[in-house]
N, C-alpha and C positions, 0 to 999 in steps of 0.2 A: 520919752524922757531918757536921756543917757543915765547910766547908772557908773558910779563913783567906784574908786578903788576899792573905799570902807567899805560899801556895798555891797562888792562883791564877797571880801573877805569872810564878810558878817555869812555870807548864802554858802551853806558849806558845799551846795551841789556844784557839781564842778561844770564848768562852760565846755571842756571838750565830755561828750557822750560816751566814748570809745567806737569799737564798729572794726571792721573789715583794716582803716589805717592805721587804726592803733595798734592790733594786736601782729600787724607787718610790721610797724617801728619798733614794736616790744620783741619779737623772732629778730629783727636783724642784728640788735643789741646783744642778745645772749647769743645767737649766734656767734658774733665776734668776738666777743669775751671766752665763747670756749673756744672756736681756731686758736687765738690768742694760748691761752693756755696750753692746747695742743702742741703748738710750738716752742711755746718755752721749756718744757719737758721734752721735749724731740731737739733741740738743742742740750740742753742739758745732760740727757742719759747718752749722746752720741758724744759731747767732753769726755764723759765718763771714761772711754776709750784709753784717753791718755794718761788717764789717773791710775788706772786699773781694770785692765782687759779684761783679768777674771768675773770683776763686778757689774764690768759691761755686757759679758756674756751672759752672768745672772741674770740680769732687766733682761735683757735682751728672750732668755726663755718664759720669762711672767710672761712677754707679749704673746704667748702661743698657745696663751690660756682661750677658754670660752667665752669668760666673763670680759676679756680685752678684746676680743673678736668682735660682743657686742659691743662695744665700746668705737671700735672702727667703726662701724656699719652707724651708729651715731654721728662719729665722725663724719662722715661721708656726705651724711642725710645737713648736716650743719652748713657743711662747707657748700653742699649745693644750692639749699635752699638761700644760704647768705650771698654767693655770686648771681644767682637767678633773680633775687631779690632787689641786690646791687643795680643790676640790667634795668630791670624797671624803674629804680629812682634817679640813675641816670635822665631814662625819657622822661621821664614828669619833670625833673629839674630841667632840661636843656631841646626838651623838643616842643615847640609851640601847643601842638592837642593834646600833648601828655595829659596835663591835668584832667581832661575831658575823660581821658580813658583807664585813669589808674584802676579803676575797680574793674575792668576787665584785664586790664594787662596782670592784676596780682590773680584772678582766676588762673588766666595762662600759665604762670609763676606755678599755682599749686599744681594743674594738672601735670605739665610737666616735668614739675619734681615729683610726681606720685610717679609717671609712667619712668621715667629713667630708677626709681627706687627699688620698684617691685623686683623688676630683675636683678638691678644690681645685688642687694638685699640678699637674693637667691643666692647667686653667685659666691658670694663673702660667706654666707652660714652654710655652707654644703658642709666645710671639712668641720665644720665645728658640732652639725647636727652627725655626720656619720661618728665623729671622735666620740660623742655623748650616746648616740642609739644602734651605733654598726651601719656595717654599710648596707646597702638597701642591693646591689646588686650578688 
């Protein structure tokens, strides 16, 4: 027996489950919304410039803080997991077996945003762990 609109309405459980797709559609959305924002303010604070050097200089040293450091390094982990991400619904939208294989191409997706992160991740917090604990050498 097909079940009716009212029917469903009435069933407050919802027909998608969640799983592995949903919480990849749910990461690529906020993903995008925060590049998004990252850009509007990286526009924004580089106007700045011709408003007032001085005030641009100010922003310009908040970025050299710790707390904006991590903030990059978020950055980074967004930007790649939303292009990595991108890649893969590409092939599910446009390559015949996509579908067949999404839940392994978003494995791929995670491991190789971990392996490109860890280091990276390294990289970007060295000057900000030596600024906060000294240097280690």
């Amino acid at each position: 027996m097909a079940s009716t609109t009212a029917e469903r309405t009435r069933n407050p459980v919802s027909i998608y489950r969640g799983g592995q797709g949903m919480w990849s559609w749910a990461l690529q959305r906020i993903t995008g919304v925060a590049v998004f924002f990252f850009l509007l303010v990286h526009v924004l604070d580089t106007a700045l410039v011709r408003v007032s050097p001085d005030a641009y200089d100010l922003v310009i040293a908040t970025y050299k803080t710790p707390i904006v450091n991590l903030m990059e390094v978020g950055l980074v982990g967004a930007v790649l997991y939303h292009a990595l991400n991108g890649i893969r619904v590409v092939l599910v939208d446009f390559w015949a077996k996509g579908p067949r294989y999404q839940k392994q191409m978003l494995w791929v997706v995670a491991i190789v945003w971990v392996v490109v992160m860890i280091p990276g991740a390294y990289f970007m917090l060295i000057h900000t762990v030596e600024a906060l604990f000294g240097s280690t050498s």
